[in-house]
N, C-alpha and C positions, 0 to 999 in steps of 0.2 A: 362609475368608479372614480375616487379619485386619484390626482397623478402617482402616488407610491402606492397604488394597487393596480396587479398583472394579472390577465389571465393567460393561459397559456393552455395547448392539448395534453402537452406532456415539460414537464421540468428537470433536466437533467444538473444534477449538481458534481461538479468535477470536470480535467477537460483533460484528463489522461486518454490512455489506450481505452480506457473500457469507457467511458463517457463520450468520448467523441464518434465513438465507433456504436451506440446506442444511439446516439445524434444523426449520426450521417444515415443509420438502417433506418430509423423513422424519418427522416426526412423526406429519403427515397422515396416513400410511400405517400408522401402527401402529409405530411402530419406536420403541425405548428409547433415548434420545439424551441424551449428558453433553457442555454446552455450558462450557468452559471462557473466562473472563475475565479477564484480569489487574489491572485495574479494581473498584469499589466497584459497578459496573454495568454495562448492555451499552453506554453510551456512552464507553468510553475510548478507541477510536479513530480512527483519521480519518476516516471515514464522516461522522459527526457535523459534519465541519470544512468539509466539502464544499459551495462557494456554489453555482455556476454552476447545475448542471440536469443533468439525463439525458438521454440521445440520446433521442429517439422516433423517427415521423415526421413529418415536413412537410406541410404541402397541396399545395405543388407539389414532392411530396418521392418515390423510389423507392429501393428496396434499393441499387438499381446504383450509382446516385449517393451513396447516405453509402460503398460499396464503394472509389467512386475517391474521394474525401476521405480515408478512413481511408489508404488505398494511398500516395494524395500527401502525407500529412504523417509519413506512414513509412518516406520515403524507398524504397518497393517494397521494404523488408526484410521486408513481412509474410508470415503464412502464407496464402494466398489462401481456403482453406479455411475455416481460424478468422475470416477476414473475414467472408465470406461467411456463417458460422451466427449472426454475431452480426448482421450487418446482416437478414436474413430473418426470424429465431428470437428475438432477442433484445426485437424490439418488441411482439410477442404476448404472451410472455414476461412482456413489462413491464405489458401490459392483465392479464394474467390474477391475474397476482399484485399487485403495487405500487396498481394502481388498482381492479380488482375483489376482491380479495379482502380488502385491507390500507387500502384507501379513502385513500392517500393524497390530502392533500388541495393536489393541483397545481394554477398558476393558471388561470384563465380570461378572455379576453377579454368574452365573452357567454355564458353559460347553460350555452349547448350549444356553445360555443368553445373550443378550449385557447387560450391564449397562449402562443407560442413565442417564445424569445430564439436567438438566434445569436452563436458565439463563433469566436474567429482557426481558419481553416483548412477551415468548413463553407461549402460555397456556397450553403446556402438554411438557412432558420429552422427548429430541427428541434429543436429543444431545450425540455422540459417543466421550469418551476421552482416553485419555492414562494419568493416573494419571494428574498431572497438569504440562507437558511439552509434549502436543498434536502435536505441529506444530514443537517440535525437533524429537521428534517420527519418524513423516511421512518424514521431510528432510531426516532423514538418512534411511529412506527405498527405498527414490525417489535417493538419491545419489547413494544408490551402485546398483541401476536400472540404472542411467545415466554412471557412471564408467566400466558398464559392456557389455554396446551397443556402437558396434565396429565403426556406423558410425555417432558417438556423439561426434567432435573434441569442446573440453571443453578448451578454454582460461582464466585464471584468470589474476589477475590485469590487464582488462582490463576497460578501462569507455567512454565510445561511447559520441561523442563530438556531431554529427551531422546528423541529418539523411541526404541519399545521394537522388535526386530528378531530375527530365529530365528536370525539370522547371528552378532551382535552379541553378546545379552544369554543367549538359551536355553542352558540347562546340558547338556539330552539330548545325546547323542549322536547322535541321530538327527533332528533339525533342522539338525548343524552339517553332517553328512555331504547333507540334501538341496539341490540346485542352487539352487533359487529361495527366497532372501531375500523375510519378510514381515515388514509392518509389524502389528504386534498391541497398540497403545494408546503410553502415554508415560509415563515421570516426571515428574511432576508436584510443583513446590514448594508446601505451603499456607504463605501468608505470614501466615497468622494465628496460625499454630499453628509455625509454624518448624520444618515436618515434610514430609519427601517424600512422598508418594502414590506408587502405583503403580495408573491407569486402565488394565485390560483391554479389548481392544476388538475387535469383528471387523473393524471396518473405521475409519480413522479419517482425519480431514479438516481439512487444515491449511487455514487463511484470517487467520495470522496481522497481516497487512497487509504497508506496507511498512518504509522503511528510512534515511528522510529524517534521523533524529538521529544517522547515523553523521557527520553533516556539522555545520558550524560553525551554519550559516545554514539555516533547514529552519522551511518552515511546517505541517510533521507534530505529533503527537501525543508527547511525550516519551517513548510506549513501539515506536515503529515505527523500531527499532534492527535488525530483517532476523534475530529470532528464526527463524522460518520457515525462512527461508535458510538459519542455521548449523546449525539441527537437521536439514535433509535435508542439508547435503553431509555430517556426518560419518556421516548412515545410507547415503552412497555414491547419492543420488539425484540424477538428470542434473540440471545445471542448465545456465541461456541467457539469452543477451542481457543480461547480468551490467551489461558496461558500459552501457547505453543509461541512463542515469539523466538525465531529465526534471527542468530548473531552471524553476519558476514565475519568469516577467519582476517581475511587479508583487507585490512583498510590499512593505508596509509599513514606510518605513525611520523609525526609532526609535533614531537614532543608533548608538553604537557597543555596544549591549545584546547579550551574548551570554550562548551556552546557552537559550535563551529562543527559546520557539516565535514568528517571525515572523506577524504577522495576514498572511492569506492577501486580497489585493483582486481580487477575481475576474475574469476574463477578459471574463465578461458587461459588465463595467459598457464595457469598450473596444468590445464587440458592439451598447451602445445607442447610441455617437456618441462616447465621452472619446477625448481622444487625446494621447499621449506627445511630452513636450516635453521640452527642455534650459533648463542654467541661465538661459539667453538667452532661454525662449520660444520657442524656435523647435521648432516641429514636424519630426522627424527619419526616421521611418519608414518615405518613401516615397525618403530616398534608399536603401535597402538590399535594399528588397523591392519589387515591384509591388502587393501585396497590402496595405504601411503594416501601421497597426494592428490588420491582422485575416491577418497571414501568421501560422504554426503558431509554437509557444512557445520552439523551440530555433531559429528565427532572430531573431525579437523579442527572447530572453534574451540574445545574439551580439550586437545592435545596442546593446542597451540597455549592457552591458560595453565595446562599441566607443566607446559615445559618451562614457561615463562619464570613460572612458580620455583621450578627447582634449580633454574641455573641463575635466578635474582634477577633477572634482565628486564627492561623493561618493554622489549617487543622481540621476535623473529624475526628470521628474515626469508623472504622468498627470491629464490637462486637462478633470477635470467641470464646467467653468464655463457651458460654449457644448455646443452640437451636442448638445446629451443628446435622444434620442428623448424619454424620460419624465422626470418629475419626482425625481429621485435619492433625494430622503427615505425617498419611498412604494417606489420600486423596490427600493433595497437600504437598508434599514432600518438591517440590522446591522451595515455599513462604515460608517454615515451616525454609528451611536450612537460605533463605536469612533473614528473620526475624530474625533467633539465632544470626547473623551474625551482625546483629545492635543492638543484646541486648535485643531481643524483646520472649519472649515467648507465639508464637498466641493460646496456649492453655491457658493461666492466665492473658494476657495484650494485650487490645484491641490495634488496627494495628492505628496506625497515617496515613490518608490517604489525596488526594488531586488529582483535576481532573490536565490532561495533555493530549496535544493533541495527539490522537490515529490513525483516518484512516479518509478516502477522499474517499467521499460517490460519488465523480464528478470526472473527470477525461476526457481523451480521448473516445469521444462517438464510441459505437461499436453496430452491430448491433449483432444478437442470434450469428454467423458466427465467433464474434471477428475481422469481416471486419469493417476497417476505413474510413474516407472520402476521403482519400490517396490511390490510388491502387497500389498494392501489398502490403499493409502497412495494417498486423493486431495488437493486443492490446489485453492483457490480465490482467486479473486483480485489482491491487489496482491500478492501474496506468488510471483505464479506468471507462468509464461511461457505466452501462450498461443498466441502467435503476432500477436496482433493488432493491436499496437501498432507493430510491426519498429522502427523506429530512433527514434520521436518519435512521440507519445501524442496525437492527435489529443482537441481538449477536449471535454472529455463523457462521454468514453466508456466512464470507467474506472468508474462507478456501475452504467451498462448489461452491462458484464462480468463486476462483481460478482456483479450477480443474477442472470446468466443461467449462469454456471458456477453455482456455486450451487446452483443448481437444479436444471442438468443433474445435478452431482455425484449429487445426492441423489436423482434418479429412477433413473439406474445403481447406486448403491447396493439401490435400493426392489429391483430387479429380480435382484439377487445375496444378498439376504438369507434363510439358510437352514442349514439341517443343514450344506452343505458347507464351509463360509464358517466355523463355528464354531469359536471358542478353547476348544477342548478339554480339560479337565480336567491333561492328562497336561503340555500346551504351556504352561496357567498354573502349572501347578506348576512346571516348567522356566524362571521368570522370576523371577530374585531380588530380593530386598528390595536398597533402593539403600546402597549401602557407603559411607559417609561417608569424605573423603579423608583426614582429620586430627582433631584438635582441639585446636589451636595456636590462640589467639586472637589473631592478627594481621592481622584485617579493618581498615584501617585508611582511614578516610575523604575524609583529606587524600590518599592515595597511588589511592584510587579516582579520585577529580576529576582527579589529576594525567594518569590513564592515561586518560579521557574526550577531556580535552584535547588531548593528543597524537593521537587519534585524528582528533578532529574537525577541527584543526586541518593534517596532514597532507591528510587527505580533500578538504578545504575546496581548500586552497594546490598541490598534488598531483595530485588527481584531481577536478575541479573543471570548471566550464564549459567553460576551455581549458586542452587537456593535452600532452603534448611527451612523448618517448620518456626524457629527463634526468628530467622532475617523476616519472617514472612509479616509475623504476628506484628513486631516493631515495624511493617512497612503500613501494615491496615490500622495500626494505631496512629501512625505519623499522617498518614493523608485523610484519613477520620477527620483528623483534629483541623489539621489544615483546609480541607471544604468546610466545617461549619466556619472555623474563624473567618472564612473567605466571603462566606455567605454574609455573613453577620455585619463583614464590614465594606461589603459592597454594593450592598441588596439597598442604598440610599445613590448607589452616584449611574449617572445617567450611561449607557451602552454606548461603548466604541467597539474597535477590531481586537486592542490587547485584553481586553477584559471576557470581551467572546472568546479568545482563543486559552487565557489561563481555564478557563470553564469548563471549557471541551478537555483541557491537558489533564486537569485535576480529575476530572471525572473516569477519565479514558484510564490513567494510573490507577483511581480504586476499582474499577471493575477488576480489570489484571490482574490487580493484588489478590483480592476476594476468587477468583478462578485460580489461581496457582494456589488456595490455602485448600480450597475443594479438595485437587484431585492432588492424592496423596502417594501417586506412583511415578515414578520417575523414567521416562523415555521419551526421549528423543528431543524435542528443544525445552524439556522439562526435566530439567534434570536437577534433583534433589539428592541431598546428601542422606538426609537420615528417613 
């Protein structure tokens, strides 16, 4: 092989909760694992960004009951099945690994007490934090767990162009003629080196995240653009629940700042007592909901636009002054610092808030296994469908789903790895070096921003909180037009990092589009007017 050709047992792409945690389970076992990052480190992205807390159990808590929670804030679009492994499997899961193995160090009331918080849409306290930076916590527990396992070769700045396929990329003959399509590693960009890679893999596992900066407003990670997504629909992998895209109520408003990841004010802090007011003060929540400020996040985001709407304002506010169970400093620290930081004291002056897009309830479908419609091609994560979310993402849960695919992923891997599974000699030789399109140097950076924009902005305006069958059609017509011209005028200049990522953004925005023009009923983070 030569030097930008890998092989690898397994290839893990992403280095959140559910990638490193599919990392570290095959490790354990012996297995030779190349963890790709597109970041300087395993924290670039969302995981890290993550306030609230992870599902557990309660004290006065059962499977059944987080079952009907997850069921009721999903409008019954879930799979009952995937409910059910996560509610049963996902809490051992979470002892076995995140607390016994990785020693997270989650709060406690007493000694031998957890402290549990509860967030809009749980009916009992079920939820494990580490003050309010939960999901930086656990990255840096999972990091020096991955830095520390000797057969974890960790790549950073690296961003995977394409998945590799027998269908697709194999030159034999006799790949093209057999029936079943395999997934056998990816293209890979090194951004240091402004060289493609080609990772062989016997088995390889997307967890790239989600997909929040296709959007104007997004309290994601500026790289959670629905890579993932664009790389399995053109390797022809099922994808679902596309549309259900989950608007966080409460970000941060910071006037009219865009392209700029929104500060995320987490759900918890409305779970200890604050509560949403308008320009007026007046507390508005319980006209909309029974539930006020503890109903699920896509009627809370609904009201919060509703109200916005009628009193001209250009955000709400969420009211830590009064009712707080705890003392807000000591609880959430790190909304308390960013707040001082804008001027804001959340113990005397209510938070200026405004919904932004947060997580992708659809994704790449997976079955309990994190197996794809692709073979050898699993999926974890925000990146994936798993059923368990169906219409609106129930809070919490998406860190517990992380981990526990993840982990499933990598035990079903543990169990397939062998003589038969292997990329063969004949199959890598069958896999060509990546063909550069051009080398016209017409990267141009003003015309990149311009086509971001148009994206996000479409997205935002289009396919957005509230969507109409008119926003829909001018959104599939706008990004139409925009990928072939994109095509047309790129498809000469040779492959960097912004050019893979408008690719992945463009493409991620028309699948979206095309899945919200489908399904023509309106519930839950789909919500249509006519």
């Amino acid at each position: 092989m030569n030097d930008y050709r890998l092989k690898t047992d397994v290839l893990v792409i992403g280095s959140g909760i559910a990638g490193s945690v599919a990392a570290l389970t095959l490790a354990e076992s012996g297995a030779d694992v190349t963890l790709l990052t597109a970041g300087e480190d395993l924290f670039a992205g969302n995981t890290r960004l993550a306030q609230g807390g992870v599902v557990f159990h309660g004290q006065q808590d059962d499977p059944g009951t987080l079952e009907k929670d997850i069921m009721t804030a999903g409008w019954g679009q879930n799979y009952l099945r995937a409910v059910r492994y996560l509610a049963h499997k996902g809490p051992k899961v979470l002892q076995k690994t995140l607390i016994d193995a990785y020693h997270v160090p989650f709060a406690h009331r007493e000694p031998e007490e957890w402290s549990y918080t509860r967030e809009g849409g749980h009916s009992v306290a079920r939820i494990l934090y580490a003050a309010d930076h939960t999901g930086l916590t656990i990255m840096q527990q999972l990091t020096k767990a991955v830095q520390s396992a000797p057969n974890i070769r960790v790549l950073t700045r690296r961003t995977a162009i394409d998945l590799l396929t027998t269908h697709h990329h194999a030159t034999h003959l006799d790949f093209k003629y057999n029936l079943a399509n395999q997934c056998v590693g990816a293209y890979v960009f090194n951004e240091q080196l402004s060289q493609v890679e080609i990772v062989l893999a016997d088995f390889t596992v997307l967890a790239t995240g989600g997909a929040g900066h296709i959007y104007l407003h997004t309290t994601n990670s500026r790289g959670s653009i629905g890579s993932g997504l664009s790389m399995a629909n053109r390797a022809g992998v099922k994808l679902h629940n596309l549309e259900y895209v989950q608007f966080h109520p409460t970000a941060l408003y910071q006037g009219t700042r865009r392209f700029e990841r929104r500060f995320l004010i987490s759900e918890a802090v409305r779970g200890e007592g604050a509560r949403l007011i308008n320009g007026k003060g007046e507390a508005f929540m319980s006209r909309y909901d029974q539930r006020a400020d503890l109903a699920p996040r896509d009627i809370v985001t609904r009201a919060i636009m509703a109200e916005m709407l009628a009193t001209d304002e250009d955000c709400v506010y969420l009211d830590t002054t009064r009712n707080m169970h705890r003392e807000v400093a000591e609880r959430f620290p790190t909304i308390y610092t960013k707040c001082q930081e804008q001027g804001l004291d959340m113990r005397t002056t209510p938070i200026p808030v405004v919904p932004a897009a947060h997580y992708f309830c659809g994704g790449i479908l997976v079955d309990t296994h994190g197996r794809t419609t692709l073979e050898r091609l699993y999926a974890a994560g925000e990146c994936t469908c798993t059923g368990v979310h169906g219409a609106n993402r129930l809070a919490s849960t998406s860190l517990l789903e992380g981990l526990l695919w993840g982990y499933s992923a990598g035990q079903d891997i543990i169990r397939r790895l062998g003589s038969k599974w292997r990329v063969t000699r004949k199959l890598a030789d069958a896999i060509p070096d990546w063909q550069n399109p051009g080398d016209i140097r017409n990267e141009d950076p003003a015309l990149i921003a311009q086509d971001w924009a148009n994206i996000r902005n479409t997205m935002w305006n289009y396919v957005g909180i509230i969507r109409s069958t008119a926003r829909l059609r001018r959104a599939f017509d706008d990004l139409r037009n925009l990928s072939k011209n994109m095509h047309d005028f790129y498809k000469m200049t040779p492959i960097s990092k912004p050019i893979i990522d408008l690719f992945h953004g463009c493409q991620t925005a028309y699948v979206v589009t095309q899945a919200a023009m489908r399904n023509t009923k309106s519930q839950g983070c789909h919500y249509r007017v006519d």
